[in-house]
TIRO-2110 file (N, C-alpha, C; in Angstrom, 1 decimal):
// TIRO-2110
-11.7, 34.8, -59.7, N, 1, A
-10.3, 34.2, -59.7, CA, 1, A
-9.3, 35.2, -59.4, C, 1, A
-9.3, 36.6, -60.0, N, 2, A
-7.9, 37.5, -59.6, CA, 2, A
-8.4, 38.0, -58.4, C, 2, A
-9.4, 38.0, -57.9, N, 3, A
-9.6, 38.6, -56.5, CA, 3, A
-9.1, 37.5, -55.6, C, 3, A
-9.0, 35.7, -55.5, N, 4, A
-8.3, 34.5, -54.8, CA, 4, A
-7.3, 34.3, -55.3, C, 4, A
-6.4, 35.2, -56.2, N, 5, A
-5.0, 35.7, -56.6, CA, 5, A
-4.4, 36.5, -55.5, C, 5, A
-4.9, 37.7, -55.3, N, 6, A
-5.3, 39.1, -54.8, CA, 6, A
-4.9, 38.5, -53.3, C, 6, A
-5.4, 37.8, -52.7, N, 7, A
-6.0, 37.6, -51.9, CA, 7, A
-4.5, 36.7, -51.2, C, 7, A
-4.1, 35.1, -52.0, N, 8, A
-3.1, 34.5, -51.9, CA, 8, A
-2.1, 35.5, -51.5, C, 8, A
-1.8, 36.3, -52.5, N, 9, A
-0.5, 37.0, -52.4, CA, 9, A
-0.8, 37.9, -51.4, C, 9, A
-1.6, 38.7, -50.7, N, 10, A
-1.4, 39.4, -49.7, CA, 10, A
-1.1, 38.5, -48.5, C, 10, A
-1.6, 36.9, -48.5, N, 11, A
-1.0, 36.5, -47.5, CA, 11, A
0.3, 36.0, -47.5, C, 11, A
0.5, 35.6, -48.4, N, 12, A
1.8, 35.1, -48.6, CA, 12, A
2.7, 36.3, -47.8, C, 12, A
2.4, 37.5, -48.2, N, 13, A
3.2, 39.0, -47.8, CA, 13, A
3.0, 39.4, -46.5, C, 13, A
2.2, 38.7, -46.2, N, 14, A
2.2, 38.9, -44.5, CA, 14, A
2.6, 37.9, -43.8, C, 14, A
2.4, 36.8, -44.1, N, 15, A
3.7, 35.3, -43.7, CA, 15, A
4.7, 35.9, -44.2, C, 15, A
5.6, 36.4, -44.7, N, 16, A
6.5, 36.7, -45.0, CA, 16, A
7.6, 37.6, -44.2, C, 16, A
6.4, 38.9, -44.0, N, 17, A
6.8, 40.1, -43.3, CA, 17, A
6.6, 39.9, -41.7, C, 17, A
5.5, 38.9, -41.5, N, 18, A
5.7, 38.3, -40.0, CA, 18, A
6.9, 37.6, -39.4, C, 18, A
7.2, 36.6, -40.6, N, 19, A
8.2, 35.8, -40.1, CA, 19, A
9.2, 36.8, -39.7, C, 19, A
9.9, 37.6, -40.8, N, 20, A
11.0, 38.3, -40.9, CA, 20, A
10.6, 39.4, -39.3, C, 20, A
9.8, 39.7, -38.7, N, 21, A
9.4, 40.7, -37.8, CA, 21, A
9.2, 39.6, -36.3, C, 21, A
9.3, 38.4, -36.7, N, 22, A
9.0, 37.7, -35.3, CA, 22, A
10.6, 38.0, -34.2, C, 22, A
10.0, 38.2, -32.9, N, 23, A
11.0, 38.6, -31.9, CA, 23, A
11.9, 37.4, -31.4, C, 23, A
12.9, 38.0, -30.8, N, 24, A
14.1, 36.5, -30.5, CA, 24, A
12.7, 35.4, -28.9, C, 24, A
13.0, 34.6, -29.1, N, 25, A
12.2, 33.9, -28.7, CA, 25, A
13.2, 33.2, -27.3, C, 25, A
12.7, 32.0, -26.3, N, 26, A
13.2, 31.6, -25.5, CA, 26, A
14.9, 31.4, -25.7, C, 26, A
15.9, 31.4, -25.2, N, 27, A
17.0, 30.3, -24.9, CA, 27, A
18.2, 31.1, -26.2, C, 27, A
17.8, 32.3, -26.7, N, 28, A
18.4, 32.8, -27.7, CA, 28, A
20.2, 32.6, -27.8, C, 28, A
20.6, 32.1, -28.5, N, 29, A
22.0, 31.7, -28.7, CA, 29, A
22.7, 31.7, -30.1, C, 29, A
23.6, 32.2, -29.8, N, 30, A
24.8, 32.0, -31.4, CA, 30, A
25.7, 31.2, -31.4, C, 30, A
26.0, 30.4, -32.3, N, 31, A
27.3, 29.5, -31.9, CA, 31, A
28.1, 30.3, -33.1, C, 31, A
29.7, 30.5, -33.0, N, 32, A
30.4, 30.9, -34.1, CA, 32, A
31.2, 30.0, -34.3, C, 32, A
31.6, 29.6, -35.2, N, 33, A
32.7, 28.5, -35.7, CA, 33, A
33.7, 29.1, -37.1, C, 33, A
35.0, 28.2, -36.8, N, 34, A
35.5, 28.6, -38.3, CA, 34, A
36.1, 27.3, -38.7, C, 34, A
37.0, 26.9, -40.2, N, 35, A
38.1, 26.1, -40.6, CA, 35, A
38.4, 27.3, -41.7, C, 35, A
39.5, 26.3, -41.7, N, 36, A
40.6, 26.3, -43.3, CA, 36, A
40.3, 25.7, -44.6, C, 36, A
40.0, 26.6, -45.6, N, 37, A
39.6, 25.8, -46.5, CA, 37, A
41.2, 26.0, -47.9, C, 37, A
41.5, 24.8, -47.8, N, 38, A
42.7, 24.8, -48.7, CA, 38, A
42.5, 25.1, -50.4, C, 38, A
41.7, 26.3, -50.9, N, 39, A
41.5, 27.0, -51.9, CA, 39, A
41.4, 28.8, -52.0, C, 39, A
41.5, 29.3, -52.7, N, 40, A
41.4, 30.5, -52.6, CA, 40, A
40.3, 31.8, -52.5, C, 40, A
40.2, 32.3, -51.9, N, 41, A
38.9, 33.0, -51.6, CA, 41, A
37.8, 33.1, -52.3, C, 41, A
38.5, 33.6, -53.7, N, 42, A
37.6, 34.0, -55.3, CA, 42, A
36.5, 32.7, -55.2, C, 42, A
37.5, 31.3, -55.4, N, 43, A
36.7, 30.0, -55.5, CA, 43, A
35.7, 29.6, -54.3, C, 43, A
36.3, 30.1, -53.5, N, 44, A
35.1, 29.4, -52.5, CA, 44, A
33.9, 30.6, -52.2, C, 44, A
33.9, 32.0, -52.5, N, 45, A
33.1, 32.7, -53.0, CA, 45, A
31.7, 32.4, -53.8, C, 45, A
32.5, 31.5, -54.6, N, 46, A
31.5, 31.9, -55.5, CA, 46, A
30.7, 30.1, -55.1, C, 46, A
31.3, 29.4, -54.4, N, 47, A
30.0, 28.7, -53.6, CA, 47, A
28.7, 29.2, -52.9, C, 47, A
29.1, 30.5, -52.2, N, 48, A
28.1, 31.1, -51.3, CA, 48, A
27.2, 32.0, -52.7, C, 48, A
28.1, 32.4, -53.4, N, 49, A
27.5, 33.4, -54.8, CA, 49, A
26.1, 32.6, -55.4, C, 49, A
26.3, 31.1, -55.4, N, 50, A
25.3, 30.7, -55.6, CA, 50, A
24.2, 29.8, -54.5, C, 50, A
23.4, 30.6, -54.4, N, 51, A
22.4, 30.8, -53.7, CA, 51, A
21.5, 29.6, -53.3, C, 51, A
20.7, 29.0, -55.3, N, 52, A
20.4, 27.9, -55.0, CA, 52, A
20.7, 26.9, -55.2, C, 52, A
22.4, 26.7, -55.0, N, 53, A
23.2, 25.6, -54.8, CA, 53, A
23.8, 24.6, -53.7, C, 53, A
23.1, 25.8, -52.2, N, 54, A
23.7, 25.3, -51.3, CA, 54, A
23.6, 23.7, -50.8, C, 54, A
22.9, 22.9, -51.9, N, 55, A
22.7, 21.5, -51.4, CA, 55, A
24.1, 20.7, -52.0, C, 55, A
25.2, 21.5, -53.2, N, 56, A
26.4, 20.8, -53.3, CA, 56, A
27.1, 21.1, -52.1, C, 56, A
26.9, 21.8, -51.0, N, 57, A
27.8, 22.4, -49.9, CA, 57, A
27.2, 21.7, -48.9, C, 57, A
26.0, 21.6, -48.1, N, 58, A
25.9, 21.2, -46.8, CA, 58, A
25.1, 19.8, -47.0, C, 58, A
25.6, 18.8, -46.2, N, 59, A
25.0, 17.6, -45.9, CA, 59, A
23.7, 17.7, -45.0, C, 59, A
22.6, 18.9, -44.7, N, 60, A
22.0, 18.9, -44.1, CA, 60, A
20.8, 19.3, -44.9, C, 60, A
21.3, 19.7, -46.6, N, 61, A
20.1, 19.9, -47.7, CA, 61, A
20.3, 18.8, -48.7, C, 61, A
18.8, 18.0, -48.6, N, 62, A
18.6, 17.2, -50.1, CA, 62, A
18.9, 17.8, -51.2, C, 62, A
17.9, 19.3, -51.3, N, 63, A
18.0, 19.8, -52.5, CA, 63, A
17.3, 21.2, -52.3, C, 63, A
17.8, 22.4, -53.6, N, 64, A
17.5, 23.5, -53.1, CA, 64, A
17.2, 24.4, -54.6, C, 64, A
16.8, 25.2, -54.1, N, 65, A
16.7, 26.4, -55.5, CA, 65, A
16.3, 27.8, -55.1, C, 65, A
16.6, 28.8, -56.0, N, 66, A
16.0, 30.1, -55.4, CA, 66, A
14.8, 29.9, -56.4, C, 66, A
14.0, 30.8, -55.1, N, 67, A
12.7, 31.8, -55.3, CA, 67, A
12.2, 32.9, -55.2, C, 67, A
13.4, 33.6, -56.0, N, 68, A
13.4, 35.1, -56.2, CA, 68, A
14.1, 35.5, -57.2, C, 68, A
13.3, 36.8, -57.7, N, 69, A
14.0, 36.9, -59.2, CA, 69, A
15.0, 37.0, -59.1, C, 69, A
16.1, 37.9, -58.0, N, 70, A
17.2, 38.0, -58.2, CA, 70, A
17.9, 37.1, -57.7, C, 70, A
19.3, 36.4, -58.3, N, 71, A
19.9, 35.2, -57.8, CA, 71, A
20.8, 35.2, -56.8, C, 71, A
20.9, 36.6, -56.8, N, 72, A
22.1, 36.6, -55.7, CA, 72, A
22.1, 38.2, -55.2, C, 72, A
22.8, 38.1, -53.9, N, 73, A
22.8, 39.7, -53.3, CA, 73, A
21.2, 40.4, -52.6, C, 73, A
21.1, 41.6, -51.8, N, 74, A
20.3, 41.5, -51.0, CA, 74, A
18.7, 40.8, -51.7, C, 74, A
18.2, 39.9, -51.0, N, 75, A
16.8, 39.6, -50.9, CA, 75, A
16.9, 38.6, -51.9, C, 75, A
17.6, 37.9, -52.2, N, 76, A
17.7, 36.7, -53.1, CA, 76, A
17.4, 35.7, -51.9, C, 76, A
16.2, 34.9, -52.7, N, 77, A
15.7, 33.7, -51.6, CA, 77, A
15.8, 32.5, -51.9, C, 77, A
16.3, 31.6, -51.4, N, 78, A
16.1, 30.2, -51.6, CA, 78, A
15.5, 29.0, -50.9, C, 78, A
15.0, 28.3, -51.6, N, 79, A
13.9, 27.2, -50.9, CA, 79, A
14.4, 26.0, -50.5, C, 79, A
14.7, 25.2, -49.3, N, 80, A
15.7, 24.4, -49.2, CA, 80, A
14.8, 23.2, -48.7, C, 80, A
15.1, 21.5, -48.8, N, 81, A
14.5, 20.1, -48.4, CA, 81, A
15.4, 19.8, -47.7, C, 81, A
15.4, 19.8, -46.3, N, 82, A
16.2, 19.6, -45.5, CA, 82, A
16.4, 17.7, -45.7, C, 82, A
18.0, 17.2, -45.3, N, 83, A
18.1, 16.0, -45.8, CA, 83, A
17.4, 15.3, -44.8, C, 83, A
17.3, 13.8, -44.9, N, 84, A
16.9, 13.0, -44.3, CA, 84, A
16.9, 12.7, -42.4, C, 84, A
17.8, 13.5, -42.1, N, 85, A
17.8, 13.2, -40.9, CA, 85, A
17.3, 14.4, -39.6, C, 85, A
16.7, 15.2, -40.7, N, 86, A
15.2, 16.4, -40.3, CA, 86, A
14.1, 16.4, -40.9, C, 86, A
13.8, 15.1, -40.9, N, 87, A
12.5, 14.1, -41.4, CA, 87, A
11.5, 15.4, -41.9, C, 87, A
11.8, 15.9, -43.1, N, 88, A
10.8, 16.4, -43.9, CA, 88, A
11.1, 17.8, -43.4, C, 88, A
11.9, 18.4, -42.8, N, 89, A
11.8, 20.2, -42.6, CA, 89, A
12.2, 20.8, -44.1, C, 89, A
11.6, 21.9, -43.9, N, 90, A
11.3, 23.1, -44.8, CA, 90, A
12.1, 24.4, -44.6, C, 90, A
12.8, 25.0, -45.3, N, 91, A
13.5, 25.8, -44.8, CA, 91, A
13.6, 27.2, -45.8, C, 91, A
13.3, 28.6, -45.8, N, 92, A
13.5, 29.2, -47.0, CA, 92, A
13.9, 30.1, -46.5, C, 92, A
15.0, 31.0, -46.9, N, 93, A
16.1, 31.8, -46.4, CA, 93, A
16.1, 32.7, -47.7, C, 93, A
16.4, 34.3, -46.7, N, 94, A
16.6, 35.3, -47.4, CA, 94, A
17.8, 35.6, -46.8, C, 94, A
18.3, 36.7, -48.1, N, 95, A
20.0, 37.3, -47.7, CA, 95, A
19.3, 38.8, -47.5, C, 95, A
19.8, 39.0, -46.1, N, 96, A
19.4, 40.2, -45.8, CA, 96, A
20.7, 41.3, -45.5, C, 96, A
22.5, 40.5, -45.8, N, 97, A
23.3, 41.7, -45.9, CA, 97, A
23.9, 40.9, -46.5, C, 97, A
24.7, 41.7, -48.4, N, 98, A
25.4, 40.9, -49.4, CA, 98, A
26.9, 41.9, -49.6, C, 98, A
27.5, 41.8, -49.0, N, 99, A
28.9, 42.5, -49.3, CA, 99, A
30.2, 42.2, -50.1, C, 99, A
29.7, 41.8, -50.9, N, 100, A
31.1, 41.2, -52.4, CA, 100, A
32.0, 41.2, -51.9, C, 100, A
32.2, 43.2, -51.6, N, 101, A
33.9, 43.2, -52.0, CA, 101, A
34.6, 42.8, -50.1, C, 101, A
33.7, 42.3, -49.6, N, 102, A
34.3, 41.7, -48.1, CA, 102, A
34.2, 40.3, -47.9, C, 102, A
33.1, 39.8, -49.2, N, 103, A
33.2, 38.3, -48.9, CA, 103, A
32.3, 37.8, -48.0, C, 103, A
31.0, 38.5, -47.7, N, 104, A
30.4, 38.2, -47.1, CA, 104, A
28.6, 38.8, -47.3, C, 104, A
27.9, 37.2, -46.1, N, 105, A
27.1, 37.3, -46.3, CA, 105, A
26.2, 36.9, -45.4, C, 105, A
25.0, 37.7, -45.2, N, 106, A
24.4, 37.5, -43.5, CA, 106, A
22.6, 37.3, -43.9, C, 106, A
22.1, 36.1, -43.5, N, 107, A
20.7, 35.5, -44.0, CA, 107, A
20.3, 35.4, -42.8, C, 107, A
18.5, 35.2, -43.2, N, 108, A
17.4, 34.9, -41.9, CA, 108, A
16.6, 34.2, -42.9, C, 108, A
16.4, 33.0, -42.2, N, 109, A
15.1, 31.9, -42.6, CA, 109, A
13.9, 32.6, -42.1, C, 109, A
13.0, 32.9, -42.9, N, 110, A
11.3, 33.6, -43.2, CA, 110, A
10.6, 32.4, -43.3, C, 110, A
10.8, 31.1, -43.4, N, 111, A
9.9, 30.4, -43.0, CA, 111, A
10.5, 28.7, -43.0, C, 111, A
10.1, 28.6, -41.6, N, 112, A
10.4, 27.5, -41.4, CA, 112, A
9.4, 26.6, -40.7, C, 112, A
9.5, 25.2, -41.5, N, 113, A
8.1, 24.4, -41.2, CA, 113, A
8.8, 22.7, -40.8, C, 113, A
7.9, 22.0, -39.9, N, 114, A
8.2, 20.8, -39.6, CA, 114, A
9.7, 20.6, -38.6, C, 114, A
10.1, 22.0, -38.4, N, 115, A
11.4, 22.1, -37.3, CA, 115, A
10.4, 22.4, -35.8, C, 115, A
10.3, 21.3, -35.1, N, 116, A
9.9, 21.2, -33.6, CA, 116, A
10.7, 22.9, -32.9, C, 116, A
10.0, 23.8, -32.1, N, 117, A
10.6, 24.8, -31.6, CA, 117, A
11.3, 25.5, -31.8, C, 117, A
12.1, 25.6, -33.0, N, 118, A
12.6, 27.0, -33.6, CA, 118, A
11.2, 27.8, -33.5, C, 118, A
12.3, 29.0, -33.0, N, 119, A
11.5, 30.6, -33.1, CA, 119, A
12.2, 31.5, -33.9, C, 119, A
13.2, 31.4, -34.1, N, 120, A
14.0, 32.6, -35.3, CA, 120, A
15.4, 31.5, -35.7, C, 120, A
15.5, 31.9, -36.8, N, 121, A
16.7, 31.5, -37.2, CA, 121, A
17.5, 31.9, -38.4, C, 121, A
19.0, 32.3, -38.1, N, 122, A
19.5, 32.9, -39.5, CA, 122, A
21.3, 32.8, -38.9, C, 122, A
22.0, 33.2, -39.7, N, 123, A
22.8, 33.6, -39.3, CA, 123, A
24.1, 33.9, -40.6, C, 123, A
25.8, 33.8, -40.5, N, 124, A
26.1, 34.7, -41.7, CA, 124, A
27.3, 33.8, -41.9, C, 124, A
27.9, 34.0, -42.8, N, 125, A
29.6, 33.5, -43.6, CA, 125, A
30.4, 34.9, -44.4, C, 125, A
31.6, 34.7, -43.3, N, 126, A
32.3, 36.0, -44.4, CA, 126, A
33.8, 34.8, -44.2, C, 126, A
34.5, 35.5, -45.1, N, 127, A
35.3, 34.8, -45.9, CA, 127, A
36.7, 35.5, -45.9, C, 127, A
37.7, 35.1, -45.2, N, 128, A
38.9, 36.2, -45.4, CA, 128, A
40.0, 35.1, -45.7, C, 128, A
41.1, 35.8, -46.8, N, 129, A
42.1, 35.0, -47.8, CA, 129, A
43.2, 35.1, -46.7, C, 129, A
43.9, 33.7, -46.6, N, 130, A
45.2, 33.9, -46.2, CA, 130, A
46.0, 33.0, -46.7, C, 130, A
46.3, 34.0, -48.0, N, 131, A
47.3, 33.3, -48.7, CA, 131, A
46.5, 33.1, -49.7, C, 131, A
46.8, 31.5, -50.6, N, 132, A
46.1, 30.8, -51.5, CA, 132, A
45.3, 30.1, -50.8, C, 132, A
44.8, 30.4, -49.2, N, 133, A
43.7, 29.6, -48.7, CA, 133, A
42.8, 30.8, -48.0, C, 133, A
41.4, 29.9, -47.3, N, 134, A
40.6, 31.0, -47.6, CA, 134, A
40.0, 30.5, -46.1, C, 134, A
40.4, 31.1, -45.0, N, 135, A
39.1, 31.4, -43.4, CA, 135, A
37.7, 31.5, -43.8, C, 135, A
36.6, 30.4, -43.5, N, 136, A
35.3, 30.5, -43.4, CA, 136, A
35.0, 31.1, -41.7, C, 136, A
34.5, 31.9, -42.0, N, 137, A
33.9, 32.0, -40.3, CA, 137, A
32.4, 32.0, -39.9, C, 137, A
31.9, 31.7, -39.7, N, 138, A
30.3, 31.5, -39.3, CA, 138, A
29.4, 32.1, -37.9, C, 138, A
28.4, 32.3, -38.0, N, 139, A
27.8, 32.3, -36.9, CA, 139, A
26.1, 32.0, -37.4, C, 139, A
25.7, 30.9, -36.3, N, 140, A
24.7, 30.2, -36.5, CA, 140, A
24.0, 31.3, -35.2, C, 140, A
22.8, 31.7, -35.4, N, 141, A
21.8, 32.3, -34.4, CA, 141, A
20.1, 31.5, -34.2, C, 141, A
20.1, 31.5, -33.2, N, 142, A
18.5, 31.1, -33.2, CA, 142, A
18.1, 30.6, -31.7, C, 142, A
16.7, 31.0, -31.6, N, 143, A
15.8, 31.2, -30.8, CA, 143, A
14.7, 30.0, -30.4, C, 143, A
14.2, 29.5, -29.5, N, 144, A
13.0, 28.5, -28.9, CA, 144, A
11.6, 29.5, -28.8, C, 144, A
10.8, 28.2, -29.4, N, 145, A
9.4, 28.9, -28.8, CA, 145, A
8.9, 29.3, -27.4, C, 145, A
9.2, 28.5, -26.8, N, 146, A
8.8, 28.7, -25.1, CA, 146, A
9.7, 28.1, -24.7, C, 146, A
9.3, 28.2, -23.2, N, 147, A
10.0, 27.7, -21.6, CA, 147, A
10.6, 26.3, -22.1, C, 147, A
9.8, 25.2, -22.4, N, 148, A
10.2, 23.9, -22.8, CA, 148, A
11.5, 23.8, -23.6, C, 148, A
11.0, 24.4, -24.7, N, 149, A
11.9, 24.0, -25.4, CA, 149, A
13.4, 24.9, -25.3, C, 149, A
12.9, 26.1, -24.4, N, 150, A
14.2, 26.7, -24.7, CA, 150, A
15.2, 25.8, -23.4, C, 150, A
14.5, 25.7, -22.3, N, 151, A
15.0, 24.2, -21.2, CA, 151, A
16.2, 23.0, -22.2, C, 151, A
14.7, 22.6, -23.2, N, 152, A
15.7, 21.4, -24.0, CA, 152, A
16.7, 21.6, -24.5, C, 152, A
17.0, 22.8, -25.2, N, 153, A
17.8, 23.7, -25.9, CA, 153, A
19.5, 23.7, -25.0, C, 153, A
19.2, 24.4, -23.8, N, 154, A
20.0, 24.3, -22.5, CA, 154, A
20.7, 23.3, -22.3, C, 154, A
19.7, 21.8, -22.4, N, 155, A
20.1, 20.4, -21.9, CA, 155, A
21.0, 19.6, -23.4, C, 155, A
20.4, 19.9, -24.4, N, 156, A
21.0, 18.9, -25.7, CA, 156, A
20.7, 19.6, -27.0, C, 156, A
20.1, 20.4, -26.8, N, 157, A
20.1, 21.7, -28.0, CA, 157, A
21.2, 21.9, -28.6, C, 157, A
21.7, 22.6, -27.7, N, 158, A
22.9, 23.8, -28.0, CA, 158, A
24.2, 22.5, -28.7, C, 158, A
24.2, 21.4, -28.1, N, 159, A
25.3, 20.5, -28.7, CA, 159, A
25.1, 20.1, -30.2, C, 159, A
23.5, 19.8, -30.3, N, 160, A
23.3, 19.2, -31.7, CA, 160, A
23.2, 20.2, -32.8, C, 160, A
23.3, 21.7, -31.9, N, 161, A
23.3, 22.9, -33.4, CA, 161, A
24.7, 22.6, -33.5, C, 161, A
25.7, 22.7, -32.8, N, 162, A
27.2, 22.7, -32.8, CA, 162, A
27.6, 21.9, -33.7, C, 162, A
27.0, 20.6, -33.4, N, 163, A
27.6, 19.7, -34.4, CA, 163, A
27.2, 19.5, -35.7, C, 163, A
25.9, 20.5, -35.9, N, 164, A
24.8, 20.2, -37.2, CA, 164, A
26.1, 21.4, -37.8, C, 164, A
26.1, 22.8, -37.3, N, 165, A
26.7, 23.4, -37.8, CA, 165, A
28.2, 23.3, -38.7, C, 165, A
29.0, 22.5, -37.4, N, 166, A
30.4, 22.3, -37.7, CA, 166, A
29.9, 21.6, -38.7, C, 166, A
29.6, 20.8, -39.4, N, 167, A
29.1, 20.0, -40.6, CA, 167, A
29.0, 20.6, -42.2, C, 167, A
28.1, 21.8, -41.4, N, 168, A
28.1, 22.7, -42.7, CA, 168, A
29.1, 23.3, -42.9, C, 168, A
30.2, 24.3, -42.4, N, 169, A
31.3, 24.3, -42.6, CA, 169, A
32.2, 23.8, -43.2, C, 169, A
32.1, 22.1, -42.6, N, 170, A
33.0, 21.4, -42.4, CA, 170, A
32.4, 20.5, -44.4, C, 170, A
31.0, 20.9, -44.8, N, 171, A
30.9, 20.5, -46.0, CA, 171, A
31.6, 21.8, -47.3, C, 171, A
31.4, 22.7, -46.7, N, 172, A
32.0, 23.6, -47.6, CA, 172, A
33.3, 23.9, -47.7, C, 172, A
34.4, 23.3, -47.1, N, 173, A
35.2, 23.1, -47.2, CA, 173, A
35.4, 21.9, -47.7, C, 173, A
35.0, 20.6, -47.7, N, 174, A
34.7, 19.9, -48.5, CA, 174, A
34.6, 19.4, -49.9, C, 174, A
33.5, 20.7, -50.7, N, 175, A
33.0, 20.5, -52.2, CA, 175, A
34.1, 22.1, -52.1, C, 175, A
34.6, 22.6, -51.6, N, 176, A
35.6, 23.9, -52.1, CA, 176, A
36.8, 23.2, -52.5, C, 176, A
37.3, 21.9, -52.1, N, 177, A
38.7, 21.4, -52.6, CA, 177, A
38.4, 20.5, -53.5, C, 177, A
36.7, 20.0, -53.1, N, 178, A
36.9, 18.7, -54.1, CA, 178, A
36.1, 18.7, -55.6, C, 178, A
35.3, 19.7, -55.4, N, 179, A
34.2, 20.2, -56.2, CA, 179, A
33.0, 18.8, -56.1, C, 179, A
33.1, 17.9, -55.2, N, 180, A
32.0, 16.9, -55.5, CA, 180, A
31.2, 17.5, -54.1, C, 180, A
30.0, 17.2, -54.3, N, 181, A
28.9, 17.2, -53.9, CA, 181, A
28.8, 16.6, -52.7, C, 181, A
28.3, 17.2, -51.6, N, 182, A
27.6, 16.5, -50.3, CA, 182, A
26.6, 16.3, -50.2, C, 182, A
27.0, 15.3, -49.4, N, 183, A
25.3, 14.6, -48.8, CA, 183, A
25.4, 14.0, -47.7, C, 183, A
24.5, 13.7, -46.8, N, 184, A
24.3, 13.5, -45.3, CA, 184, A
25.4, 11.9, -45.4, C, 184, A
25.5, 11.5, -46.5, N, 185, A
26.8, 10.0, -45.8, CA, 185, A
28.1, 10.2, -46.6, C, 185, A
28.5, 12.0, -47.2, N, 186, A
29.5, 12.2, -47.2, CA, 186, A
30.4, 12.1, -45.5, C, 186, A
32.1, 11.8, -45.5, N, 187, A
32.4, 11.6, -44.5, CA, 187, A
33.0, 13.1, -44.4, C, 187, A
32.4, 13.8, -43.7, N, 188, A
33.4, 15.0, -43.7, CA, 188, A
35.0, 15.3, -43.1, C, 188, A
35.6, 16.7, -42.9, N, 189, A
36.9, 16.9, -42.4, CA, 189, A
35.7, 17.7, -41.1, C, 189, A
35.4, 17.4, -40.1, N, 190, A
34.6, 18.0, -39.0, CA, 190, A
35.6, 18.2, -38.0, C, 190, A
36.7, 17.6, -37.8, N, 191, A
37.4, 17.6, -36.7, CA, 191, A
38.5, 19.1, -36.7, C, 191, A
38.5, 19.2, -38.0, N, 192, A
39.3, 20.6, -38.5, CA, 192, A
38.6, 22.0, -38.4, C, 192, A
36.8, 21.3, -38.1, N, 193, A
36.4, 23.2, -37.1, CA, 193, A
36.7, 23.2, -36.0, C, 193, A
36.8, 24.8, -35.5, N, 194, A
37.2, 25.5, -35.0, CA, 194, A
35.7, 25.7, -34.3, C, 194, A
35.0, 25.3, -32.9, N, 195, A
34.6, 26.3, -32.0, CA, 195, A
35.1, 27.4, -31.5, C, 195, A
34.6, 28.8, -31.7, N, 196, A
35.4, 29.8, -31.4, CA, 196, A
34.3, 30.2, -30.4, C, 196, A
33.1, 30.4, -30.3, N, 197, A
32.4, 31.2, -29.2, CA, 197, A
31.1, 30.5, -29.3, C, 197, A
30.4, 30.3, -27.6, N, 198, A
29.1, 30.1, -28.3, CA, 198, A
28.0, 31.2, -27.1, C, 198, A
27.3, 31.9, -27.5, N, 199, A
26.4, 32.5, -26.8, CA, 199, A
24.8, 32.6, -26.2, C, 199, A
25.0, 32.6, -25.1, N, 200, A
24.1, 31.9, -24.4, CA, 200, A
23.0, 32.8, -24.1, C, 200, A
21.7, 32.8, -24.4, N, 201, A
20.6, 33.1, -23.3, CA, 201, A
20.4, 35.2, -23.8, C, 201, A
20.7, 35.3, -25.2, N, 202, A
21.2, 36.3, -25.8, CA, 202, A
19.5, 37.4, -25.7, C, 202, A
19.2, 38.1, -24.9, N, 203, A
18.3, 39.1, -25.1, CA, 203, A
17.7, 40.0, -26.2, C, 203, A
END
């Protein structure tokens, strides 16, 4: 039995350390986005502070939790049920840069299952006060398995990260003013993100 203990966890640790080591793959692109969130930095902070809560913030998680001792700050991991309309994806995300006193925070999903052609994916939120209200800025990154999909990516990809993204933003701004919870048939404020850059074909 402790040697098919022994044995689990060494793989687990090399799924892990693979994921996190896999190279940018086909069609590589960043979209960056921002809004206004009409609260103050401290408060909407401490949305991202918690880790395995991101399912009151984005309509794109059923439900979530961390799976790591620590709850917050580098290498704190969380396990996420992507909602209904990514029919069963799997998503578990490490923070791999945690900077308090700037408000920011920069993650890579280490394993991702039931998402058709993702090859890497991660990306960050930092947070700057202006005034009693608080700049979210984002940048979503990720990569295609091959030729195909990074093609599809090209054709209708790149629009439906844009708009999956603006969403998420556009939910945390959302539970930051209202404190209630999203979910994929919350109506959001989407029209109030900000496309600021998107990057194409990134080596």
């Amino acid at each position: 039995m402790k040697k098919i203990i022994v044995m689990l966890v060494g793989l687990f640790t090399l799924n892990s350390l693979s994921a996190q080591e896999i190279k940018l793959g086909r069609s590589a692109t960043e979209i960056t986005m921002e809004v206004e969130i009409n609260a103050p930095i401290e408060k909407v902070w401490e949305n991202f502070k918690d880790i395995g809560g991101i399912y009151k913030n984005s309509p794109t998680v059923d439900s979530s939790y961390v799976v790591s001792t620590n709850k917050e700050g580098v290498g704190a991991k969380r396990h996420m049920i992507m909602s209904k309309d990514f029919k069963g994806a799997i998503l578990e995300e490490e923070n791999l840069i945690w900077n308090e006193s700037e408000y920011y925070q920069k993650f890579n999903a280490y394993t991702i299952l039931n998402v058709q052609g993702i090859q890497t994916m991660g990306g960050d939120f930092r947070l700057t006060a202006k005034g009693n209200k608080t700049i979210l800025t984002s940048t979503l990154d990720y990569s295609m398995k091959n030729r195909m999909f990074g093609m599809m990516n090209g054709m209708m990809g790149r629009k439906k990260f844009t708009k999956t993204w603006a969403s998420i933003l556009a939910g945390y701004k959302y539970h930051s003013e209202t404190g209630i919870r999203v979910t994929a048939d919350t109506e959001l404020p989407i029209s109030e993100v900000k496309l600021l850059e998107v990057k194409k074909n990134i080596k």
